[in-house]
N, C-alpha and C positions, 0 to 999 in steps of 0.2 A: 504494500500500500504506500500514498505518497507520505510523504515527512509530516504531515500535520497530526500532532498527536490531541488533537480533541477528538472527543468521542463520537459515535452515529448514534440514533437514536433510532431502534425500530419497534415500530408501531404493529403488532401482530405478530409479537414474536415468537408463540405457539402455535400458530398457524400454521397450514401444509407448507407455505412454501416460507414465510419466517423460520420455523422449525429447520430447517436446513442453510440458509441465508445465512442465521446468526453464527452458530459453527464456522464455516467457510468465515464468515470474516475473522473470527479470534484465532482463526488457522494461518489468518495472515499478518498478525499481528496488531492488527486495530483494536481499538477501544472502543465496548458494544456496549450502549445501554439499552435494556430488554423490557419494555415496557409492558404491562397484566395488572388484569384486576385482583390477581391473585399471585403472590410472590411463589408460594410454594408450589406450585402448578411449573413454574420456571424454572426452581431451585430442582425439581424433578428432574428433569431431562440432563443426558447424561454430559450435558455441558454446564450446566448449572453453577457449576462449584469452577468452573473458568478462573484466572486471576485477574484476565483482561476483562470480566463481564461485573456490570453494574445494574443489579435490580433493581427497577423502580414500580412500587406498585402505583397505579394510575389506569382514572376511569377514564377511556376519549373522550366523553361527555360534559366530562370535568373542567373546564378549559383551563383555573385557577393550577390544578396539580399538574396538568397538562405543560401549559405555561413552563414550571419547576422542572419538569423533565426535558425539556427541551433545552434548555439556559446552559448555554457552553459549548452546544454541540453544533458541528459542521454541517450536518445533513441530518433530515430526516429519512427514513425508510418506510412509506405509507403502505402497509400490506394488511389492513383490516377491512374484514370483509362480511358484509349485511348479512346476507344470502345464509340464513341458519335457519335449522328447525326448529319450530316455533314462530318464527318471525314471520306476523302477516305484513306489516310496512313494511317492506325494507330500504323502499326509495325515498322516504320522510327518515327513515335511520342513519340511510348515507350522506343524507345530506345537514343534517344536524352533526354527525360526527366532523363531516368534511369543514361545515365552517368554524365548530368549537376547534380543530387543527387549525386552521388560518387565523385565528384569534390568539394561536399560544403561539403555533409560532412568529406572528409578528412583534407579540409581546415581549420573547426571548429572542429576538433578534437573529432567528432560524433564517436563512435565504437561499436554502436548497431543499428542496424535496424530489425524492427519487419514488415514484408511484406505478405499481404495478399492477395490470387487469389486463380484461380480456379482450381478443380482437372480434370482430362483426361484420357481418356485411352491412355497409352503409345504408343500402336502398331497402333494409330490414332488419333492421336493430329490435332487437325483444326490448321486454321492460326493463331486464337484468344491466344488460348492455348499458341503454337510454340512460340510467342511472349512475352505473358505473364510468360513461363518459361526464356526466354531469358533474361525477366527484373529482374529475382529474382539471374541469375548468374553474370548480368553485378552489380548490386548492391555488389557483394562479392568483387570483384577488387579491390576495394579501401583499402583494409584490415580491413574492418567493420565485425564484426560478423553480419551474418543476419539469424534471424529466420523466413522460410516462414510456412504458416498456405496454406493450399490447400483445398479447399469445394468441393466435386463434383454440389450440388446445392445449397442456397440457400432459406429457404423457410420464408418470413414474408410479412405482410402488407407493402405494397407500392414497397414490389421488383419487379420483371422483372416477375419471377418466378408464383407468385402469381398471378399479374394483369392478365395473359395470363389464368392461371386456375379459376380466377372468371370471365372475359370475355366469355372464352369457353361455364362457365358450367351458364352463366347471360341469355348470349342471343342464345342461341342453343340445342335444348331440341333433335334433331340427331346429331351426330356429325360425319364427316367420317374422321379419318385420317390414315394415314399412320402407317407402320410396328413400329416404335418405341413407338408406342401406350403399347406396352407392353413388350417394356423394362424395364429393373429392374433399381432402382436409390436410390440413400439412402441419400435424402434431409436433411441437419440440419438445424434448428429454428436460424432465424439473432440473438436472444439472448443470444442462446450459442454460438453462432459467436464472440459477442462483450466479451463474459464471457471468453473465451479461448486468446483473444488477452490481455484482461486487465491481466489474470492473467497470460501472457507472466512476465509481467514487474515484477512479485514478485517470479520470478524461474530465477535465471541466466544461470542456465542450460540449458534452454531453448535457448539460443542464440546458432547461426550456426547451428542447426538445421531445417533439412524440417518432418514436421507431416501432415499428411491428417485428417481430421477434417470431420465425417457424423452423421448423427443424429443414434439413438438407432434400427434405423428397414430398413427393404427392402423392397420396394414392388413397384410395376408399376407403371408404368402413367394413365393405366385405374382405377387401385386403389384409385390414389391419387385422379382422380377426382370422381370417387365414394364417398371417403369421405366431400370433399367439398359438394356437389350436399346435402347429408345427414346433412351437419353440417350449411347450409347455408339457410337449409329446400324449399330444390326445391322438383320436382319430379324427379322422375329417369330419368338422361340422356339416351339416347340410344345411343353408340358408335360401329360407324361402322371400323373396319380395312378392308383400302385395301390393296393387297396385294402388295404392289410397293413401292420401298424407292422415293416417288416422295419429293426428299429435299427443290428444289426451290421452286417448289408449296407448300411446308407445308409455308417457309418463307411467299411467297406474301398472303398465306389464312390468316396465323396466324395477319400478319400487319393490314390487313384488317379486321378482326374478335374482335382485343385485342387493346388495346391504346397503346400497346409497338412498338415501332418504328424501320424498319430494321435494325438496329446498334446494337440495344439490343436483336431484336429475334432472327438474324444469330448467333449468337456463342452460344446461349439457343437451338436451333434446333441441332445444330452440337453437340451440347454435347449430347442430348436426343436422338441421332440416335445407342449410343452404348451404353453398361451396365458398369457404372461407379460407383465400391464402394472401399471402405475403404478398405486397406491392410495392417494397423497398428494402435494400439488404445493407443500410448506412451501417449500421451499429456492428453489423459484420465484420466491416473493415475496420472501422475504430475496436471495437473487442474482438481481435481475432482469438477462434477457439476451435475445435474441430467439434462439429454438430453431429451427433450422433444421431444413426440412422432409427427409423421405427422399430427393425429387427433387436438392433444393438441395444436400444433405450429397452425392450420388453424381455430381452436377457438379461439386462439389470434389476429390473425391477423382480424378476423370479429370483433370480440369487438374491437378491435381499430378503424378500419372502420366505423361502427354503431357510436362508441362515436366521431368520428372527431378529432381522437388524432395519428393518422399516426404521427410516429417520423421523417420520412426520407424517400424517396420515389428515384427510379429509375429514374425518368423525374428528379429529383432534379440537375444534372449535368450541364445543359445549361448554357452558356455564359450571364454574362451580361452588358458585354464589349457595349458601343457605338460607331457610327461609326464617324465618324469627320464631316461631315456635319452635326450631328446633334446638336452639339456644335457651328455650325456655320465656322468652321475649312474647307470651302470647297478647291479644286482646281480648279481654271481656267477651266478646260472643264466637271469640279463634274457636272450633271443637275438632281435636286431632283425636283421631280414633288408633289406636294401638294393641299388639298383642305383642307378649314378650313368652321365650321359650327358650327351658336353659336346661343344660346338661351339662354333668360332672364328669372329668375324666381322670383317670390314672393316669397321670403324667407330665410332662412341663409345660408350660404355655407354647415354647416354640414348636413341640409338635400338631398343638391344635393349629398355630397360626400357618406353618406349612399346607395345611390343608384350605385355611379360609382364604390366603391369599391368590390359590390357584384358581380359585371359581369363576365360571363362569367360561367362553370359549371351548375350545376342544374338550375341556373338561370337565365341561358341565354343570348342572346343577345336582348335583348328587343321588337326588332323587327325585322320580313325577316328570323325568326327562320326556314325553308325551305332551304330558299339562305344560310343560315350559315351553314347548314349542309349537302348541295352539296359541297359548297366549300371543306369541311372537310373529304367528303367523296371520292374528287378526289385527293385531296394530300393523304389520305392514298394509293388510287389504283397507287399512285404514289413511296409510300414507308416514307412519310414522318408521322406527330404522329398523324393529322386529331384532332377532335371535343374529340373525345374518353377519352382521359388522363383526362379530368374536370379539377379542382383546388384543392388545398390544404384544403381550409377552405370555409365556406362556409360564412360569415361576418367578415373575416379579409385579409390583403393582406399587402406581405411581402416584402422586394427587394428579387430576384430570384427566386419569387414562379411561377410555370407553371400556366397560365390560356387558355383549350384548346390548339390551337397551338401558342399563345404568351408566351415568359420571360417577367417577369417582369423587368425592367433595371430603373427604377425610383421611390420614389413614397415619396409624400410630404404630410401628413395630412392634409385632408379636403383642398387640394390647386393642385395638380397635381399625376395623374398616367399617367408611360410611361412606353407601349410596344411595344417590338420589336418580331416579327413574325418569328418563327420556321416553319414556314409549305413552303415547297419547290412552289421558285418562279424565277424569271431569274431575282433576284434585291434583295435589302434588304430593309424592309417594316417598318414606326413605325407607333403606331395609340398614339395619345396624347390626355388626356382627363387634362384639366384646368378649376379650378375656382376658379371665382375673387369676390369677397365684393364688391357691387357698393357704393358710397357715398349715392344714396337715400334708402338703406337699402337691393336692391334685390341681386340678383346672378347669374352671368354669367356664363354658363355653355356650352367652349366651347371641340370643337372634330374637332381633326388633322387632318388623315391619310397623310403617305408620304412615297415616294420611289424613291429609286435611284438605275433606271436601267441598267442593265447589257447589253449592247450591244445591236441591233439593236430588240432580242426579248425581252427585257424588253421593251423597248418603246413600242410594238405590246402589250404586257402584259396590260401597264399603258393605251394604249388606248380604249381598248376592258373592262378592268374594273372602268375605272374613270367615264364613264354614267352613272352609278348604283349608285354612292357615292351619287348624290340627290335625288334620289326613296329609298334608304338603309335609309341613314344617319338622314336626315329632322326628317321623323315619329320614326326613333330611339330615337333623342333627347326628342322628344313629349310623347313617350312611357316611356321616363326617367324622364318626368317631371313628368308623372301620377304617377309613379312608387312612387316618391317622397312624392305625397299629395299634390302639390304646382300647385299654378294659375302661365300661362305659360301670361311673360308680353309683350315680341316683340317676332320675330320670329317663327320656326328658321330660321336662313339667314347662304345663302352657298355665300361666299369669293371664287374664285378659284386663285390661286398665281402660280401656274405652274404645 
């Protein structure tokens, strides 16, 4: 990097492509500060503990701490991005963030922003788009030089992009879709993504400019998954085109089919319905880099896969904000409804916690693996992320890692995991897993669930699902103590508290 030793500031720096961004820069020596609304969510990731990296917890919204986060720094790095599940506005979202940013940094005297989103076809811009160009002109207002970086797609391990093409071609040996099946698309590798944005910061020329950024080739969507299908060593898919632009239906198929969740497939369909490439290759010659091919980019991303070294993932966005009752912070007519269910074990806590931190993904829920994946399977038909997304890791667990349709929003070595549930419900859901060191040497090992319903059909929700918590829950516990290796010594016993 050049000699200037003040720091960058990026803005989404758990995001799929922050998430790798940040690294790349402390690899190169630069001084990164990582802005979250949540420090520990940052301190997670296996850069966290950096000597070059500076946490700063900060809401965008915020402009006042915002402001403070900025103060010192040379550039920003704008990679935050609306488009999440849950979020019905997301173009009133972007645009409040965008100017609460041009308020802090003209306050701290920021005069570079490097802003990265997506490319479109001009003559049909979705809403996603329309938006996402609006945040890159409200950004300029402030009299910041801002360099956008425009991708038409996309393509690495753990993206949106990806997860949909190994879904596709994992579990469906016909596949029928629709006309844009074989539109043309000219995907770039998330590597040279991060390799084009870091070497923004060593070209000052680069500022106030917009470049479109696609990887070295062109070719379809039937292609692309042709290659996958070959590199991933399946057999040949059979892909059907029909002839019909059926849009909504690709979205509800695609939710249903891939673990990417409506938030993330509508503006990936919309973009794939037109042929969207490259119509300047400036930033090429200023960052020269060699652009991996679509083959190349989907051999990466399997080996990353295979080895359980995904840098950053799409699901990585989710909240892991708590809500106030769970702090104990209720109001007067709050009514969280709870069962708790505990069992004793012969043995230390770190073998119970071996077991509670693997949950979830390949491994399951221990027990009612049926029931967990009806459930899973009606929140997707519902549009929400279902059973599908898995986990990060498969024996480690992080604050804000996805497990299935839970965030992680707690977690305390070999003493406590708490999550709270992404999967669409009329309330907000957490399941708490605790354990405790008894004084005669064994280990308590209890489990929450709890929810605070939304109006009179959460309560219908809470009633029609709390039967189940002691047919579920009981042999779960039981199946976690086997799991374990460990003689089960009382229970388990279900408490119901409301």
């Amino acid at each position: 990097m050049e000699q200037d030793t003040r720091p960058v500031l990026v803005l989404g720096a758990t995001g799929y492509v922050g998430g790798r961004l940040v690294p790349l820069l402390l690899d190169r020596g630069c001084k990164v500060r990582a802005a979250g609304r949540s420090d520990r969510k940052i301190q997670g990731r296996p850069w966290g503990s950096h000597p070059n990296l500076e946490v700063v917890v900060a809401d965008a919204l915020d402009t006042a701490v915002l402001t403070e986060a900025m103060r010192g720094c040379r550039a920003v790095f704008y990679l935050i991005q609306s488009v999440r599940p849950g979020e019905q506005d997301f173009a009133t979202l972007d645009r409040r963030i965008a100017y609460s940013t041009v308020h802090a940094a003209h306050a701290a005297g920021v005069d570079w922003i490097i802003y990265f989103t997506g490319l479109g076809n001009p003559t049909h811009l979705s809403d996603q788009l329309c938006s996402r160009y609006e945040v890159g002109e409200i950004l300029a207002l402030g009299g910041a030089r801002v360099t956008q970086l425009r991708a038409p797609l996309v393509l690495g391990s753990g993206g949106a992009c990806f997860e949909m093409i190994q879904a596709f071609c994992g579990y469906l040996r016909v596949m029928f879709a629709p006309r844009w099946m074989d539109a043309k698309c000219q995907p770039i590798a998330i590597a040279n993504v991060v390799e084009y944005l870091a070497g923004c910061l060593e070209h000052p020329e680069t500022a106030g400019q917009v470049y479109e950024i696609g990887g070295p080739e062109v070719l379809t969507w039937r292609e692309l998954f042709h290659i996958y299908a070959e590199e991933a060593g399946l057999p040949e898919r059979m892909v059907l085109v029909l002839p019909l632009r059926i849009h909504r239906i690709s979205i509800w198929w695609m939710n249903l089919v891939t673990p990417v969740s409506v938030a993330l497939i509508r503006p990936l369909v919309e973009r794939m319905r037109d042929e969207i490439l490259c119509r300047d290759d400036r930033l090429r010659r200023i960052v020269p880099q060699k652009l991996l091919s679509c083959r190349e980019a989907i051999v990466k991303a399997l080996a990353e896969v295979y080895r359980q070294e995904v840098a950053s993932s799409c699901f990585d966005a989710g909240s892991t904000r708590l809500p106030a009752w769970a702090g104990g912070q209720t109001h007067p007519e709050t009514r969280v409804c709870r069962d708790t269910f505990s069992i004793t074990l012969d043995g230390p806590p770190e073998l119970a916690w071996n077991v509670v931190k693997r949950i979830g993904g390949d491994t399951g829920w221990y027990f009612g693996t049926f029931l967990w994946q009806m459930r899973g399977f009606v929140d997707e038909l519902l549009g929400g992320p279902g059973l599908s997304r898995g986990r990060r890791h498969v024996d480690s667990v992080a604050m804000g890692d996805h497990l299935d349709f839970w965030r992680v929003v707690a977690v305390e070595e070999h003493c406590r995991l708490l999550l709270r549930a992404e999967m669409l419900a009329p309330g907000e859901a957490l399941l708490d897993f605790r354990i405790r060191a008894l004084p005669d040497g064994s280990t308590e090992l209890r489990m929450t669930p709890s929810f605070e319903p939304r109006g009179i059909w959460g309560r219908i929700y809470w009633w029609i699902i709390a039967p189940s918590h002691s047919l579920m829950f009981r042999p779960m516990l039981k199946q976690m103590a086997k799991a374990a290796g460990v003689r089960v010594l009382s229970g388990p016993a279900c408490v119901t508290e409301g």
